[in-house]
N, C-alpha and C positions, 0 to 999 in steps of 0.2 A: 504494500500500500504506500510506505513512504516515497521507495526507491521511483515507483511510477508515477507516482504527485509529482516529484523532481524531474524528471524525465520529460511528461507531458507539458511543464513550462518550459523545457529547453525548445520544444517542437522538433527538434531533429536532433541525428546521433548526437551524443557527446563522448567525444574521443579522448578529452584528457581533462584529470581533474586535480584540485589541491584540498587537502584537510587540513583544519584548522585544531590542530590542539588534537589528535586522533588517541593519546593515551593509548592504550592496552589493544585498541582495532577493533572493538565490536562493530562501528558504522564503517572502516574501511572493508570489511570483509563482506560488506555487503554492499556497497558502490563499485567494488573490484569486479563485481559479477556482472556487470554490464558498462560500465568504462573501462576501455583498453588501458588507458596508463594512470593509475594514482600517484599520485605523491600525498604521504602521507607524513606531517612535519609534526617535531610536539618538542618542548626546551627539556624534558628531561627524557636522560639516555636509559635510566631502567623503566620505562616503559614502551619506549621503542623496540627496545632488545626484549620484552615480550609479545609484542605487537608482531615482529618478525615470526614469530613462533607460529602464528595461526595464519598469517595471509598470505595467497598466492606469488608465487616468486617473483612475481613483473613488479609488483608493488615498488617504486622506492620510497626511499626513506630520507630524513633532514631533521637533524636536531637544533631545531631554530625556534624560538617563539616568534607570533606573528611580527613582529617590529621586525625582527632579524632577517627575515627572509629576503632574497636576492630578488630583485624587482625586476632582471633580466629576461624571465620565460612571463608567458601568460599563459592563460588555462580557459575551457569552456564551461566550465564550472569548480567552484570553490566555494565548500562549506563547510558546516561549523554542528558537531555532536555535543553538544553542551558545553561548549567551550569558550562561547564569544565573549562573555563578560569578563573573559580571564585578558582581553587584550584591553591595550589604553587608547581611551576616549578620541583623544587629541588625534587629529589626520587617521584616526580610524578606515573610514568612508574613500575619502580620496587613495591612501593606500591599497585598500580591496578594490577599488575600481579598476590600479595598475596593475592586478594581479590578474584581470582577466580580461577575455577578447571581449572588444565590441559584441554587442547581442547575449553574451554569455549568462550563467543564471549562478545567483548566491542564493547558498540555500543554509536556514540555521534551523536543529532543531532540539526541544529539549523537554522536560516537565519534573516537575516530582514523584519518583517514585514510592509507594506508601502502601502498607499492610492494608489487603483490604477489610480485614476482619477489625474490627473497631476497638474491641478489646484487647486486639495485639497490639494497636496503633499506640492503646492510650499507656499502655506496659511499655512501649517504646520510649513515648512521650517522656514519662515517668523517672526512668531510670535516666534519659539523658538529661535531665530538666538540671541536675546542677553542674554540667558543664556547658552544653548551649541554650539559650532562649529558643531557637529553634535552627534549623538543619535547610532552611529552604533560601534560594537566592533572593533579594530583594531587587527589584526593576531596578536595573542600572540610572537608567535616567528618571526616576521616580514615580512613572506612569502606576496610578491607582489600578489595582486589579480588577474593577469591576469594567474599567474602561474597555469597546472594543476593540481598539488594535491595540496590540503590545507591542514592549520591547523586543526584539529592534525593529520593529516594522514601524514605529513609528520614531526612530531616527531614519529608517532608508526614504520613507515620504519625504523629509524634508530633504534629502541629497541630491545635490545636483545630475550625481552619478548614477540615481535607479531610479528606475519605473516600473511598472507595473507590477507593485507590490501585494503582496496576497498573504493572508493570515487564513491558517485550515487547524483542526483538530483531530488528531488520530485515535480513537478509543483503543488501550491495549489492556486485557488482563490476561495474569499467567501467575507460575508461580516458579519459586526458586527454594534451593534448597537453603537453612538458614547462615551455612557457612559462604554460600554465594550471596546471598543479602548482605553479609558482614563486608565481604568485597568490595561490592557492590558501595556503599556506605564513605568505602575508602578510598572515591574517587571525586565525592562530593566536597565543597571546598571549606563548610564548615567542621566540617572533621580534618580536612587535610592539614589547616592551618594551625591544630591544633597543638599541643608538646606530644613530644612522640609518648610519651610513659603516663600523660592523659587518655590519649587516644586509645592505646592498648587497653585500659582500665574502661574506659568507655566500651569498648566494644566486646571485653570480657562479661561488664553489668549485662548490655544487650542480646549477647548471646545468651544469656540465660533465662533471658524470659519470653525468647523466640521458642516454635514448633518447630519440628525438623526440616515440614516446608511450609512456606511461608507464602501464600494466595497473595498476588500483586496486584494494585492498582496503576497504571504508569501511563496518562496518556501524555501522548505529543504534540506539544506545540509548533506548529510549522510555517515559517516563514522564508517567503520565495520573494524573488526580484530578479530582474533583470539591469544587466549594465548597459547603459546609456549610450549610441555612438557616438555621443558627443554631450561634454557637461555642458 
């Protein structure tokens, strides 16, 4: 469902792509299956070096955060697995625009992940309540949740460099077993930020008052655009 939302706003093939922030590969391993050439970029090297593990060999690879990356290649598509708020603010927009061809399509997507049984949630809640207030991103540029278009769809409205901007939701449920929820957890950035010997404590409390598997709620929020032939 995702990959063909993306696909269907390019209108035609898309041959080569860039990921933004790709961590561990779950979205590369699944854009690779129908773009000939990934690049798949992320600033730290132990998570590329498991990235490598799982994805087809054509994949390359670049340990860069978005600032760093070479503004030499362009791409037909360039997106973002829950990763955009990790980059800065400033020339954001103008930078992704150099990063792809004319007509090409930026795609970001992301949401919160959450027990869907309610009484796991609140046992979740619970045990991490005294080292975060909560676990979920806040709108980078502050846009109200109840608002319709979210972040970043509504920085790419204002940029000179996209158009034809689209906000969609994907409904997912599944489930995971509780040591992959724990993982899982350890990729989100209010846990990431946290001391290493917090974090372990944190997720020792959580693993305890998870089921073996854990019923998911996760849907995706998804934002498309297109870059501009001309700002």
């Amino acid at each position: 469902m995702l990959l063909d939302r993306v696909m269907a706003h390019a209108e035609h093939p898309v041959h080569t792509a860039l990921e933004i922030g790709a961590g561990t590969g779950k979205a590369t391993r699944l854009f690779a299956r129908q773009v000939g050439a990934v690049t798949a970029t992320d600033p730290d090297a132990a998570m590329l070096a498991e990235l490598r593990k799982h994805v087809p060999a054509g994949v390359r690879t670049e340990q860069a955060a978005f600032e760093e990356l070479r503004l030499d290649e362009t791409y037909g598509l360039v997106y973002a697995a829950a990763s955009l708020h990790w980059t800065q603010p400033v020339g954001r927009w103008s930078r992704m625009a150099r990063l792809m061809r004319p007509g090409g399509v930026f795609a970001s997507f992301g949401g919160p992940l959450r027990p869907a049984d309610a009484a796991v949630e609140e046992a979740v809640r619970t045990v991490r309540a005294p080292f975060l207030d909560s676990d979920e991103i806040p709108s980078p540029d502050g846009t109200p949740p109840e608002h319709a278009m979210q972040w970043p769809g509504t920085e790419l409205q204002q940029s000179p460099w996209f158009t034809d901007v689209r906000q969609s939701v994907i409904e997912r449920r599944y489930a995971l077993s509780a040591s992959d929820y724990l993982g899982h957890l350890s990729t989100i950035s209010a846990y990431f930020v946290l001391a290493p010997g917090q974090r372990a404590e944190l997720f020792r409390r959580i693993g305890r008052v998870l089921p073996d598997v854990v019923e998911m709620e996760g849907d995706l929020t998804l934002h498309l655009a297109r870059r501009r032939h001309e700002p």
